[in-house]
N, CA, C and O atoms as a Tinker XYZ file with bonds, in Angstrom:
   472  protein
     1  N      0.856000   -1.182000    0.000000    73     2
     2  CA     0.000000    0.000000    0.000000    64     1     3
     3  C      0.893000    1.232000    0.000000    63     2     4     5
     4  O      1.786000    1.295000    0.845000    81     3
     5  N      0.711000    2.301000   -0.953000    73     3     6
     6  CA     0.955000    3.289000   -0.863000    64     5     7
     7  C      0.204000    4.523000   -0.738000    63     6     8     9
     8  O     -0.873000    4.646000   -1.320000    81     7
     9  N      0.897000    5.823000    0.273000    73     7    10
    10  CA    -0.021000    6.744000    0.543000    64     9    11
    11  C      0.583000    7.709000   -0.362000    63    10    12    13
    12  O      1.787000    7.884000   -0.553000    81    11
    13  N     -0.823000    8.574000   -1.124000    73    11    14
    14  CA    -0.442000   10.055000   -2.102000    64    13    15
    15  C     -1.667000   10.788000   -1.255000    63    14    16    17
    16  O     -2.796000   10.391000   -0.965000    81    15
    17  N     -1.110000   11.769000   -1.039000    73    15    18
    18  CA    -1.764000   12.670000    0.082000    64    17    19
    19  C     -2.214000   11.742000    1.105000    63    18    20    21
    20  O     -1.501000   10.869000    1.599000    81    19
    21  N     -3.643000   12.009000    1.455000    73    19    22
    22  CA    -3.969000   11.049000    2.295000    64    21    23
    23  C     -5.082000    9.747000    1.739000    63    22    24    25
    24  O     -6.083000    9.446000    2.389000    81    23
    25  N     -4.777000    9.211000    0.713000    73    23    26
    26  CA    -5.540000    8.358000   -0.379000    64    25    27
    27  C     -4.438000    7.183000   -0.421000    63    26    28    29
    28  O     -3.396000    7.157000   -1.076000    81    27
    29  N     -5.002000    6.145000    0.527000    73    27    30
    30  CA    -3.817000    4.860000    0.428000    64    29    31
    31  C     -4.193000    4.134000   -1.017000    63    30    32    33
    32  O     -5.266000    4.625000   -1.366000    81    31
    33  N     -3.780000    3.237000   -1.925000    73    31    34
    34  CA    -3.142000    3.470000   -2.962000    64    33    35
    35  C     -2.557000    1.678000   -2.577000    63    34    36    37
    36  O     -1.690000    1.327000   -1.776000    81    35
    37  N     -3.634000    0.619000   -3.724000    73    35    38
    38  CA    -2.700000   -0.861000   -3.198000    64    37    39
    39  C     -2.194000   -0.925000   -4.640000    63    38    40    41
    40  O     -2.816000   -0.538000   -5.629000    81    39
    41  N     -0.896000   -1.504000   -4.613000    73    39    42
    42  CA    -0.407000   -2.018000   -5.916000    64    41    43
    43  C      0.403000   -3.344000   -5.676000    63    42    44    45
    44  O      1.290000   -3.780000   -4.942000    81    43
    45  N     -0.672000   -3.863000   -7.054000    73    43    46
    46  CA     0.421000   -5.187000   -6.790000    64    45    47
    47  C      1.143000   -5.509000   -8.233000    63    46    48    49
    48  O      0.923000   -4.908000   -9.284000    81    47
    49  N      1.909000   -6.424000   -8.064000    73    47    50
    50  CA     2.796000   -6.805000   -9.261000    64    49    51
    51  C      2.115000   -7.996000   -9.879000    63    50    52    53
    52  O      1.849000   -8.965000   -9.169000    81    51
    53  N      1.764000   -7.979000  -11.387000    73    51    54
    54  CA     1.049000   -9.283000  -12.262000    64    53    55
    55  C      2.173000   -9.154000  -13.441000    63    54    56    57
    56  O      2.870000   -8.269000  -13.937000    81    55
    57  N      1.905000  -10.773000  -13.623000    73    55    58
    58  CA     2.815000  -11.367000  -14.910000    64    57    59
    59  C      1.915000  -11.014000  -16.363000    63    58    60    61
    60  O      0.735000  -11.146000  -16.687000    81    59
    61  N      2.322000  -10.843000  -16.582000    73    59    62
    62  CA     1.497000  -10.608000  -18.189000    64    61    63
    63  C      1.795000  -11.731000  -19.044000    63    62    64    65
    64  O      2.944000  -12.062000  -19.338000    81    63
    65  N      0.608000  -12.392000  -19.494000    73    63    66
    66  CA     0.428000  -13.676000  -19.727000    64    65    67
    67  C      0.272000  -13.772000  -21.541000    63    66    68    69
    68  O      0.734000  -14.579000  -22.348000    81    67
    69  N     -0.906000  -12.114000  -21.764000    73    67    70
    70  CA    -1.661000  -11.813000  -23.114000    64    69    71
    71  C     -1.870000  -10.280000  -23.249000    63    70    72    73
    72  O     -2.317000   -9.904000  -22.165000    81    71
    73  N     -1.778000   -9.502000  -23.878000    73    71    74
    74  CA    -1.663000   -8.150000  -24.292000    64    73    75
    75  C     -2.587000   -8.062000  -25.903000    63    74    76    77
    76  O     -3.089000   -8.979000  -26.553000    81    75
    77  N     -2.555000   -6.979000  -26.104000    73    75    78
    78  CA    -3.138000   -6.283000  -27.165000    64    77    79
    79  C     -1.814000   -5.713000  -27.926000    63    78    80    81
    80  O     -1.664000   -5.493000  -29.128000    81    79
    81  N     -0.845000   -5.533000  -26.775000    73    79    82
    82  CA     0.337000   -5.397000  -27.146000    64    81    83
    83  C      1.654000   -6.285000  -26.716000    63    82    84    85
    84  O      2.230000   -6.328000  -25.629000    81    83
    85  N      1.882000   -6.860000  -27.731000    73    83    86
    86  CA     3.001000   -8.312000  -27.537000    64    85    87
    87  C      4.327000   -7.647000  -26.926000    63    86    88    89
    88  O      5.143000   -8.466000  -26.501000    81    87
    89  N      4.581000   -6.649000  -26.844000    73    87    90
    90  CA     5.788000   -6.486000  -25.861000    64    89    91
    91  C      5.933000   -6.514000  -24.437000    63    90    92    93
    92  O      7.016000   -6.458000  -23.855000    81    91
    93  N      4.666000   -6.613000  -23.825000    73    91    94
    94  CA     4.576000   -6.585000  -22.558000    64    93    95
    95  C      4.050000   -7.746000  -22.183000    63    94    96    97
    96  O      3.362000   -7.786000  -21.163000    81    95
    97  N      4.333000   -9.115000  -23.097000    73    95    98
    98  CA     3.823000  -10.384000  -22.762000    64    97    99
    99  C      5.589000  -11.338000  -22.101000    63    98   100   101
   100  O      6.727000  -11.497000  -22.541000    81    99
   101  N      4.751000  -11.754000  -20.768000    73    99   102
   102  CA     6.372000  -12.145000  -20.362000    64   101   103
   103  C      6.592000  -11.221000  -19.181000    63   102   104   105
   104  O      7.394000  -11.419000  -18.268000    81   103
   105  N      5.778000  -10.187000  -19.317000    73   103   106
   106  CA     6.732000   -8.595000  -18.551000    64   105   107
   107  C      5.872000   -9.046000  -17.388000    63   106   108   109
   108  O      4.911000   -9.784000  -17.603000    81   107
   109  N      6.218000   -8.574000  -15.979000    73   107   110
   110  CA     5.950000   -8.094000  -14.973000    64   109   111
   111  C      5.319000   -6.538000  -15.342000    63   110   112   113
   112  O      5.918000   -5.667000  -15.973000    81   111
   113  N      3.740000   -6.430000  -14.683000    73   111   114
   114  CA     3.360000   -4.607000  -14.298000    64   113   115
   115  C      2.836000   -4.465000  -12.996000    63   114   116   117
   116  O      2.492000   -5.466000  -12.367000    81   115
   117  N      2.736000   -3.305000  -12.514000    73   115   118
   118  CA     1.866000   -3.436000  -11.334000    64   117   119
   119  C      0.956000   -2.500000  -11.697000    63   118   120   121
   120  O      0.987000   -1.535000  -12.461000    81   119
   121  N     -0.280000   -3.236000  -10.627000    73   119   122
   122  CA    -1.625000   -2.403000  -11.007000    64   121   123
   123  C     -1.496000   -1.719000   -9.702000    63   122   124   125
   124  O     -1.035000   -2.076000   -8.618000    81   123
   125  N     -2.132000   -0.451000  -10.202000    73   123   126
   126  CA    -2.589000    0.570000   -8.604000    64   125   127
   127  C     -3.892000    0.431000   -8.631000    63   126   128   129
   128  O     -4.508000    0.760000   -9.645000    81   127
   129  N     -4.520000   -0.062000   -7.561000    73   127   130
   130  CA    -5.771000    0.441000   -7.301000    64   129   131
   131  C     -5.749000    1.359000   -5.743000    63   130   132   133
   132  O     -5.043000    1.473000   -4.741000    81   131
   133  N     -6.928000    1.851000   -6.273000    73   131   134
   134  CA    -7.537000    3.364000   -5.201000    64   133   135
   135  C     -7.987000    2.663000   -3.820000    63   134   136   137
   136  O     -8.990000    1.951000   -3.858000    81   135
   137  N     -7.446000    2.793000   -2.868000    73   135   138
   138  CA    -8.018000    2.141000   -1.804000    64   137   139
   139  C     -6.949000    1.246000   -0.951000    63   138   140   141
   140  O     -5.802000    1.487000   -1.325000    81   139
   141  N     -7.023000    0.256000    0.116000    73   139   142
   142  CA    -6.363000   -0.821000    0.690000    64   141   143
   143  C     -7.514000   -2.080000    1.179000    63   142   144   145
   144  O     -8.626000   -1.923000    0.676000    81   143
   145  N     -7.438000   -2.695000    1.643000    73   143   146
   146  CA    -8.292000   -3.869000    1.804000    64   145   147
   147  C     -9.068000   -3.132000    3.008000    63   146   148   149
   148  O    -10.268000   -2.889000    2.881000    81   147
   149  N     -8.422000   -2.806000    4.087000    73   147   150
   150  CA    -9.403000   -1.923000    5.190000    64   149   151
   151  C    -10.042000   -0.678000    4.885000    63   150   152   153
   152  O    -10.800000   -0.153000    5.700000    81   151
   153  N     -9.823000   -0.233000    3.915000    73   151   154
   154  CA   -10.143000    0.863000    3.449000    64   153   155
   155  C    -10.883000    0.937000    1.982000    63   154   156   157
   156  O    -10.191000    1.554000    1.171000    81   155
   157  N    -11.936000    0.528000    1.533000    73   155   158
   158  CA   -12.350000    0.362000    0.314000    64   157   159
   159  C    -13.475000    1.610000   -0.358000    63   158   160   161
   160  O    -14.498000    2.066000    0.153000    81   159
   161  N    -12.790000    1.949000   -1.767000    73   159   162
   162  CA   -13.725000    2.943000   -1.624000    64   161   163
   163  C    -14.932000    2.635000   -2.423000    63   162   164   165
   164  O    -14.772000    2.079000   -3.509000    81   163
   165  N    -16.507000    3.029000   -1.876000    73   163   166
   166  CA   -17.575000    2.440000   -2.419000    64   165   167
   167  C    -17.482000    2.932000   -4.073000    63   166   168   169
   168  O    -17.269000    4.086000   -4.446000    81   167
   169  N    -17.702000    1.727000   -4.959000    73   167   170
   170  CA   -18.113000    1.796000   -6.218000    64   169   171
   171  C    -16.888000    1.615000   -7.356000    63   170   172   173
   172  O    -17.031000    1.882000   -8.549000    81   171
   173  N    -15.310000    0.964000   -6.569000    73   171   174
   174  CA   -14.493000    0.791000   -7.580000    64   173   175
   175  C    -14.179000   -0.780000   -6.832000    63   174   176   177
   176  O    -14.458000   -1.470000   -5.851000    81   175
   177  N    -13.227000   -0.742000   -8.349000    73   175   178
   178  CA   -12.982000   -2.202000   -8.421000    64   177   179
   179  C    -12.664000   -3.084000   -6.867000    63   178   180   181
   180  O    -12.137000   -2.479000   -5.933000    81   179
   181  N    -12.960000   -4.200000   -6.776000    73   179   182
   182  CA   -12.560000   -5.067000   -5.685000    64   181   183
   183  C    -10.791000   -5.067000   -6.007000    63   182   184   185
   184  O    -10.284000   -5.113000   -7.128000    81   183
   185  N    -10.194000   -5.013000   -4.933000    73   183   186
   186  CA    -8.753000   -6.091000   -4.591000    64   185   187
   187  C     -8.568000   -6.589000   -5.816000    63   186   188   189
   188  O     -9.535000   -6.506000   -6.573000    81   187
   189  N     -7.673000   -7.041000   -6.183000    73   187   190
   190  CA    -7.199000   -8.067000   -7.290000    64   189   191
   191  C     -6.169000   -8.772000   -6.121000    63   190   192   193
   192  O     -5.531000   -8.224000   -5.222000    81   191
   193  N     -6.284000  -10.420000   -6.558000    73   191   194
   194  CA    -5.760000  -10.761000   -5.519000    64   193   195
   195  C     -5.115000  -12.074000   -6.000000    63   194   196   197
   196  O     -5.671000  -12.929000   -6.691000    81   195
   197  N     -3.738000  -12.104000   -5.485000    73   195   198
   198  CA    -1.886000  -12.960000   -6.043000    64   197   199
   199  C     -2.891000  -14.263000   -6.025000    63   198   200   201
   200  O     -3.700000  -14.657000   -5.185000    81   199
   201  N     -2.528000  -14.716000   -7.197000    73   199   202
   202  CA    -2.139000  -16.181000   -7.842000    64   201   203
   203  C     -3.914000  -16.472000   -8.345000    63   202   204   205
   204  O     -4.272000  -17.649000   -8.392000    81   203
   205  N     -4.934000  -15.376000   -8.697000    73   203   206
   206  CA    -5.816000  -15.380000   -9.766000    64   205   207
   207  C     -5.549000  -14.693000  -11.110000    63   206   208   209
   208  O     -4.760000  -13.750000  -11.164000    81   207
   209  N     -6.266000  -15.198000  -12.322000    73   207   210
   210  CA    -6.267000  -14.540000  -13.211000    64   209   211
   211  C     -7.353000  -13.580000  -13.467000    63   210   212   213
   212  O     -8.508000  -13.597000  -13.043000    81   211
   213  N     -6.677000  -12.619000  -14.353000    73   211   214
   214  CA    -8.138000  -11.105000  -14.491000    64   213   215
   215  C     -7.422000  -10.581000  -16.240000    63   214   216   217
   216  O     -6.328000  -10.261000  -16.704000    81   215
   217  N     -8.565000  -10.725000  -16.630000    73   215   218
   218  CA    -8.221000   -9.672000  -18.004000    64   217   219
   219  C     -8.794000   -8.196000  -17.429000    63   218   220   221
   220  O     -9.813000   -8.096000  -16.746000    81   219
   221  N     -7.910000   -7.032000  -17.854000    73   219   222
   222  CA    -7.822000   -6.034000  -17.491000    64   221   223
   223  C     -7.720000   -4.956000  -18.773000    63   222   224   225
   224  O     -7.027000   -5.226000  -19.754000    81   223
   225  N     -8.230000   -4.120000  -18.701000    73   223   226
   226  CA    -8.031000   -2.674000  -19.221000    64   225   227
   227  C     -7.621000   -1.956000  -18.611000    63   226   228   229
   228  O     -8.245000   -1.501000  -17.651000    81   227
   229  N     -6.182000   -1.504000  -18.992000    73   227   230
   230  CA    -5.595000   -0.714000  -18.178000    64   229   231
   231  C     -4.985000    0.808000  -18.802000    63   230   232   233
   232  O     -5.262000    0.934000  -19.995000    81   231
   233  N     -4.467000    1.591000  -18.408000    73   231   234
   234  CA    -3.768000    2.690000  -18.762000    64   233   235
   235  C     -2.724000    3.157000  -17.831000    63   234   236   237
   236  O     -2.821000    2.931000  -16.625000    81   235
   237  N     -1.431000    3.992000  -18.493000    73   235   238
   238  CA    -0.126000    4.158000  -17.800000    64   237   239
   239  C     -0.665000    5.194000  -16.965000    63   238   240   241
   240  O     -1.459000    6.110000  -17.180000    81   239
   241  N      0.098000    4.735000  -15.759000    73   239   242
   242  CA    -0.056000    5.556000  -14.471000    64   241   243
   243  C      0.804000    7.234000  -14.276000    63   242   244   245
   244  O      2.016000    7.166000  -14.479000    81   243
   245  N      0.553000    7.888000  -14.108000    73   243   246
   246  CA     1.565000    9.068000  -14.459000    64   245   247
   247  C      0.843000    9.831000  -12.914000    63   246   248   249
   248  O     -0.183000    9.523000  -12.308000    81   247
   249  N      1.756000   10.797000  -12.665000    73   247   250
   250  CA     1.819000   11.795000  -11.608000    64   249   251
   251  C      0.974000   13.018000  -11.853000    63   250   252   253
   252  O      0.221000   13.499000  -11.007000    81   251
   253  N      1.157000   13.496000  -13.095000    73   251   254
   254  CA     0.807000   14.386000  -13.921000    64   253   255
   255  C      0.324000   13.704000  -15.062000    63   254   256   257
   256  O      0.733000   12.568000  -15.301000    81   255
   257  N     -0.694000   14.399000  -15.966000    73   255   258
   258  CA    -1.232000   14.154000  -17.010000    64   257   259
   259  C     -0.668000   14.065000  -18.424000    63   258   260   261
   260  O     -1.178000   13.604000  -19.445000    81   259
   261  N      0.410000   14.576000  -18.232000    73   259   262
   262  CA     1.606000   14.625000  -19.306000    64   261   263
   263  C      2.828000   13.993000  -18.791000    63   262   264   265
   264  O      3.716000   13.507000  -19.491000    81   263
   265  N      2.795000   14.045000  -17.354000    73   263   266
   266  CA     4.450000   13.231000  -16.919000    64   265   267
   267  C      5.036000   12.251000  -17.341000    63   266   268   269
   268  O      4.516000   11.905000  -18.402000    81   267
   269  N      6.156000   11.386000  -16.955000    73   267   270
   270  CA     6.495000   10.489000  -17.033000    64   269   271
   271  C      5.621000    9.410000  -16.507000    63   270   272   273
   272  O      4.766000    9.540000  -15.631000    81   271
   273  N      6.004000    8.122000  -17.273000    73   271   274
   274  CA     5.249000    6.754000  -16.979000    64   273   275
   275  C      5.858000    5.949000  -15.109000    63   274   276   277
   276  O      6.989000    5.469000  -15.031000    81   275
   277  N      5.155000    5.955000  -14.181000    73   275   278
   278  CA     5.413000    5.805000  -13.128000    64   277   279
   279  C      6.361000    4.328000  -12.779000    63   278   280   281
   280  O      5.568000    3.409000  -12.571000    81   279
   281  N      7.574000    3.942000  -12.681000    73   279   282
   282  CA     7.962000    2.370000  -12.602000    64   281   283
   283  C      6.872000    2.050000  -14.115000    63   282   284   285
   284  O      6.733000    2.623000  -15.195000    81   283
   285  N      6.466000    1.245000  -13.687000    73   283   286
   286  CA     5.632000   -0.241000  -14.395000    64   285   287
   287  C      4.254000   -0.261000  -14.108000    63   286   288   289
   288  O      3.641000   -1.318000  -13.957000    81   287
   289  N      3.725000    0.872000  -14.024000    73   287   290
   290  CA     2.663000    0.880000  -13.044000    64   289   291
   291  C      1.344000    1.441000  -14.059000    63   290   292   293
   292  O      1.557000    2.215000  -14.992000    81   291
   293  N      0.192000    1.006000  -13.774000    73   291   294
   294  CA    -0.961000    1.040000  -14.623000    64   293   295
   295  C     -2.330000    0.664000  -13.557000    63   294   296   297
   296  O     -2.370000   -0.126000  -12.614000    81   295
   297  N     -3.412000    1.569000  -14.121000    73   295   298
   298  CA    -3.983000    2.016000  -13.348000    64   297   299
   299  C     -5.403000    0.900000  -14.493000    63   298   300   301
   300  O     -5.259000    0.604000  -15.679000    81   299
   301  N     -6.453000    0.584000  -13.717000    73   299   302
   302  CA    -8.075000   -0.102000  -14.365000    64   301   303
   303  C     -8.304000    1.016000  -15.200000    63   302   304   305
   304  O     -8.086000    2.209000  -14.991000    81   303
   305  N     -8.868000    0.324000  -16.366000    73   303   306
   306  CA    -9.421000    1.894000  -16.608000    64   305   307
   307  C    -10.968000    1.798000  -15.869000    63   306   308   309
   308  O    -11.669000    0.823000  -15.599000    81   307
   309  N    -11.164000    3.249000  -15.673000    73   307   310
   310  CA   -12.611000    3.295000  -15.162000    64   309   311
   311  C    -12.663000    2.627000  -13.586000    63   310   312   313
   312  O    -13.654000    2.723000  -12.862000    81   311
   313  N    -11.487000    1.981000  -13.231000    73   311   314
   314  CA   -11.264000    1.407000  -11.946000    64   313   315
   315  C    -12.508000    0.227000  -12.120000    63   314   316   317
   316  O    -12.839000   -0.383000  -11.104000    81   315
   317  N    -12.988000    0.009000  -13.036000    73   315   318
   318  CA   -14.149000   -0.922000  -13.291000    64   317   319
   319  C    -13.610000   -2.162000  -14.092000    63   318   320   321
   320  O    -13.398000   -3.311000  -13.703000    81   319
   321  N    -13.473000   -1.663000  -15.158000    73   319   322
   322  CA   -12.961000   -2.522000  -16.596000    64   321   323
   323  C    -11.891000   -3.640000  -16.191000    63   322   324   325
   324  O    -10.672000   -3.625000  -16.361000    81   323
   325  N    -12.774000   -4.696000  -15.557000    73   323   326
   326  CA   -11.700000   -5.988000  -14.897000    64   325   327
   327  C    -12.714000   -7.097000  -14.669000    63   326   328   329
   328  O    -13.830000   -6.963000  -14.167000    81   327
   329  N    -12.033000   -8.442000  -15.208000    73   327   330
   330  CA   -12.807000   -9.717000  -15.188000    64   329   331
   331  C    -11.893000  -10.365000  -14.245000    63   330   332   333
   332  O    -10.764000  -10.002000  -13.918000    81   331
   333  N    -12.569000  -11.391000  -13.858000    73   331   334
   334  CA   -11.912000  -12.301000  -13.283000    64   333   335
   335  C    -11.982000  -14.110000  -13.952000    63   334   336   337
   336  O    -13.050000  -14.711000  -14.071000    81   335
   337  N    -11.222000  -14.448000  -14.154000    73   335   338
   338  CA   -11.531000  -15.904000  -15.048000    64   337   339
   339  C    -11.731000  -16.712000  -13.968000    63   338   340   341
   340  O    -10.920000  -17.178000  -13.167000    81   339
   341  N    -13.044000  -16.828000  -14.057000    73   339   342
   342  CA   -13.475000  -18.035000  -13.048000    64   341   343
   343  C    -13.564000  -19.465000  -13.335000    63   342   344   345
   344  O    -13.258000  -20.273000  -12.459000    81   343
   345  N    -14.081000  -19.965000  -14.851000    73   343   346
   346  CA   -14.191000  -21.160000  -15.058000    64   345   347
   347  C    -13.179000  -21.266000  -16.442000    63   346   348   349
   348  O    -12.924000  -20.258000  -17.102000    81   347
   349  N    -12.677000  -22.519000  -16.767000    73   347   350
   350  CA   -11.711000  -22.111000  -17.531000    64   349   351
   351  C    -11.594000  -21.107000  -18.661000    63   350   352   353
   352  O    -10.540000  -20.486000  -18.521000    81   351
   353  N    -12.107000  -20.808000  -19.468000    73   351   354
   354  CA   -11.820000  -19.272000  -20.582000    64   353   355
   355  C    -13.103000  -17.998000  -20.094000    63   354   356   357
   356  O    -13.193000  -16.891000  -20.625000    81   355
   357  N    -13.871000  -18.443000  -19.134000    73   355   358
   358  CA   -14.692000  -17.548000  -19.410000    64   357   359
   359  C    -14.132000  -16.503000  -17.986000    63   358   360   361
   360  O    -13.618000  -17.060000  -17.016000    81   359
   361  N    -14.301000  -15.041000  -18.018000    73   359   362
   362  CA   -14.089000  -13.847000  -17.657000    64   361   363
   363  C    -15.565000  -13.256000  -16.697000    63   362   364   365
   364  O    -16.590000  -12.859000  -17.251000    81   363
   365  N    -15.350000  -13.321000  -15.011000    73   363   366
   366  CA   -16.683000  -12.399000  -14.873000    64   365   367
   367  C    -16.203000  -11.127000  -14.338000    63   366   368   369
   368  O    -15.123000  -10.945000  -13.776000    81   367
   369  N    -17.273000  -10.118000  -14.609000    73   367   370
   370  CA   -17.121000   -8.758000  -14.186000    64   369   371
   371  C    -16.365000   -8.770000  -12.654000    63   370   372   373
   372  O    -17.011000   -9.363000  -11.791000    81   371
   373  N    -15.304000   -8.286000  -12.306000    73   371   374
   374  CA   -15.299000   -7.860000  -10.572000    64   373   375
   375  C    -16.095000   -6.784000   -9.956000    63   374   376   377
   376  O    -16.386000   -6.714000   -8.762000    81   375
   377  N    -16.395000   -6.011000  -10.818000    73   375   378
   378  CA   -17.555000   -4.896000  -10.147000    64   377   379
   379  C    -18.758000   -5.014000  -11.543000    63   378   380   381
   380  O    -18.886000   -4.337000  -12.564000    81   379
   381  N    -19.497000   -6.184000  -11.010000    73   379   382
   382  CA   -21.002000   -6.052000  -11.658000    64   381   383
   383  C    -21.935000   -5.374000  -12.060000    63   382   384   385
   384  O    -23.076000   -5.783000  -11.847000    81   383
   385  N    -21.741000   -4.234000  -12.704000    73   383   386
   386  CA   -22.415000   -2.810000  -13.303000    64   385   387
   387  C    -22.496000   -2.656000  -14.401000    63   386   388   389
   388  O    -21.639000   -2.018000  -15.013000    81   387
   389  N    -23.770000   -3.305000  -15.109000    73   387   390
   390  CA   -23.985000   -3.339000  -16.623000    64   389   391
   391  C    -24.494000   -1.921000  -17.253000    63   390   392   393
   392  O    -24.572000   -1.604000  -18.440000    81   391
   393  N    -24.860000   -1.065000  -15.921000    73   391   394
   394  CA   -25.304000    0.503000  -16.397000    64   393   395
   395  C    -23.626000    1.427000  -16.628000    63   394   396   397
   396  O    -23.461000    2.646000  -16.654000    81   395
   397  N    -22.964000    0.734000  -16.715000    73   395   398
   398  CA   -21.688000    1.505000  -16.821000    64   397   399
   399  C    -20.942000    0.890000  -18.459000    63   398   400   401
   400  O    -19.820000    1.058000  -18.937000    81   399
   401  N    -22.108000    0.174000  -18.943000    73   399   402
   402  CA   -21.281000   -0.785000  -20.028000    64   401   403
   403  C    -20.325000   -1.818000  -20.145000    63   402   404   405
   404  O    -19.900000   -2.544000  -21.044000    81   403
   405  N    -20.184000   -1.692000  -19.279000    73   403   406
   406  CA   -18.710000   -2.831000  -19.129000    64   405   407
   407  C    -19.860000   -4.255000  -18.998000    63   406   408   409
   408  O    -20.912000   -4.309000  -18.361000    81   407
   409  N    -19.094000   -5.495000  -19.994000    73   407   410
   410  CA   -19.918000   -6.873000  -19.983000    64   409   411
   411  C    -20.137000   -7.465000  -18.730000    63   410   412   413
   412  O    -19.173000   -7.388000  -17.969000    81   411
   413  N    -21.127000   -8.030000  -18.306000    73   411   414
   414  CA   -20.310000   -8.522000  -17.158000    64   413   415
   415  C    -20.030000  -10.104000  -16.989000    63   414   416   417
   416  O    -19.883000  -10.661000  -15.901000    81   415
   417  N    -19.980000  -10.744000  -18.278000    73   415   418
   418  CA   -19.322000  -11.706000  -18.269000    64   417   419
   419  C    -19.056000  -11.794000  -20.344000    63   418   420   421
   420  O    -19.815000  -11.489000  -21.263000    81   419
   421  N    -17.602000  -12.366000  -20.329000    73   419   422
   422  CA   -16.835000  -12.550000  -20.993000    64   421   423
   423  C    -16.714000  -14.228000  -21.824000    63   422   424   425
   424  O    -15.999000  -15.063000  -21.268000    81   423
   425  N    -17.165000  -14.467000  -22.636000    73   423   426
   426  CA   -17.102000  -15.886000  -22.939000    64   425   427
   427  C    -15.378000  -15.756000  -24.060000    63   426   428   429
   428  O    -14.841000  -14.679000  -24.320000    81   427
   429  N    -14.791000  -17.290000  -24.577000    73   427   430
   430  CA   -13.306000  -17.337000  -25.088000    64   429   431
   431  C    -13.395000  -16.166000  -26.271000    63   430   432   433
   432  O    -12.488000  -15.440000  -26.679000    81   431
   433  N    -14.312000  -16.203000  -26.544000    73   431   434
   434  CA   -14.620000  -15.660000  -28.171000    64   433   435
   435  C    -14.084000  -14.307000  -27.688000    63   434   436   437
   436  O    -12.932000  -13.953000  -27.938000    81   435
   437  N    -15.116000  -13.417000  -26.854000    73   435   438
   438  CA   -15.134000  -12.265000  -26.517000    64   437   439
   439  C    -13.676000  -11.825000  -25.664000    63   438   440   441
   440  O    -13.140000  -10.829000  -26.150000    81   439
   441  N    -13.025000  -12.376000  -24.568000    73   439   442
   442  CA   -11.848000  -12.510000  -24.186000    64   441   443
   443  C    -10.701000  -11.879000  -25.461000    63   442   444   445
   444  O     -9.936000  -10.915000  -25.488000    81   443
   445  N    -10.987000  -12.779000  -26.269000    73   443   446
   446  CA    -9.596000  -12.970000  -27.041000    64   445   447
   447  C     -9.811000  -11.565000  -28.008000    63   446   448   449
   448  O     -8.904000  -11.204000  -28.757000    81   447
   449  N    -10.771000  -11.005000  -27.937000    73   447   450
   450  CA   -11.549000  -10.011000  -28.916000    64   449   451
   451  C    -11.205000   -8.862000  -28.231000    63   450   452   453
   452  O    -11.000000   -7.808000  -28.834000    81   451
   453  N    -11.116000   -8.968000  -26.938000    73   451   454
   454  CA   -10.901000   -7.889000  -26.636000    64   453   455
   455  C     -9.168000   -7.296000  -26.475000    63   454   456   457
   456  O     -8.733000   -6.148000  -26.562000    81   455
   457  N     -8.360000   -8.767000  -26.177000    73   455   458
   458  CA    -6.839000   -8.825000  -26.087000    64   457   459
   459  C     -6.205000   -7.909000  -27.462000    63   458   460   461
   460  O     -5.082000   -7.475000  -27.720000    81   459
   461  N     -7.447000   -7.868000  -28.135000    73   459   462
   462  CA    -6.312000   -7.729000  -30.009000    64   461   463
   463  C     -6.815000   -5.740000  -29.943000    63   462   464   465
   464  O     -6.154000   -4.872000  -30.513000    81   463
   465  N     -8.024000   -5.484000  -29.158000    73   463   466
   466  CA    -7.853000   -3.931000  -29.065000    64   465   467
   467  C     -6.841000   -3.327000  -28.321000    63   466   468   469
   468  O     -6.687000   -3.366000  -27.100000    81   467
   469  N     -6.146000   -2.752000  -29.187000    73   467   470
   470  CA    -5.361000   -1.372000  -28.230000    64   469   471
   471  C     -5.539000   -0.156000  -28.290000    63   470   472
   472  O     -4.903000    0.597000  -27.553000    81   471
């Protein structure tokens, strides 16, 4: 957990397995999410949590809106836009909100459909 002002801040480190972009397959990133496990803020993503899989939409984390790219670090987009693979290929929503657009479940077809947008 990290603190920026007074907004603790969990990041963890994931292997990158599949990308939209093949250079970061292989790579280690870490995701930041807004919040800590005691501290959750209502209406964004749950925890992501070591040794599950999640297809993710993400974007580079920066200080500033123009700054530099932070370490390795990448932020949900929408703090929403995250599945979790529960049964083998298929993907469910971690924050279940179909009024926000996001699917909330992912079958192989759709998964792999979404890996090839960048």
């Amino acid at each position: 957990v990290e603190i920026l002002g007074e907004m603790p801040f969990t990041v963890t480190d994931f292997l990158v397995e599949a990308s939209s972009d093949p250079s970061m397959v292989g790579s280690t990133i870490t995701i930041r999410q807004t919040g800590r496990v005691d501290f959750l803020v209502e209406g964004l993503t749950d925890r992501l949590v070591e040794g599950k899989e999640y297809l993710l939409m993400v974007y580079v984390f920066r200080m500033e809106p123009d700054g530099p790219q932070i370490g390795n670090q990448y932020c949900i987009s929408g703090e929403r836009a995250a599945w979790e693979f529960t049964s083998g290929e298929t993907a469910v929503a971690i924050f279940p909100d179909d009024s926000e657009g996001i699917p909330l479940e992912l079958g192989p077809d759709q998964a792999a459909q979404v890996l090839t947008v960048s």
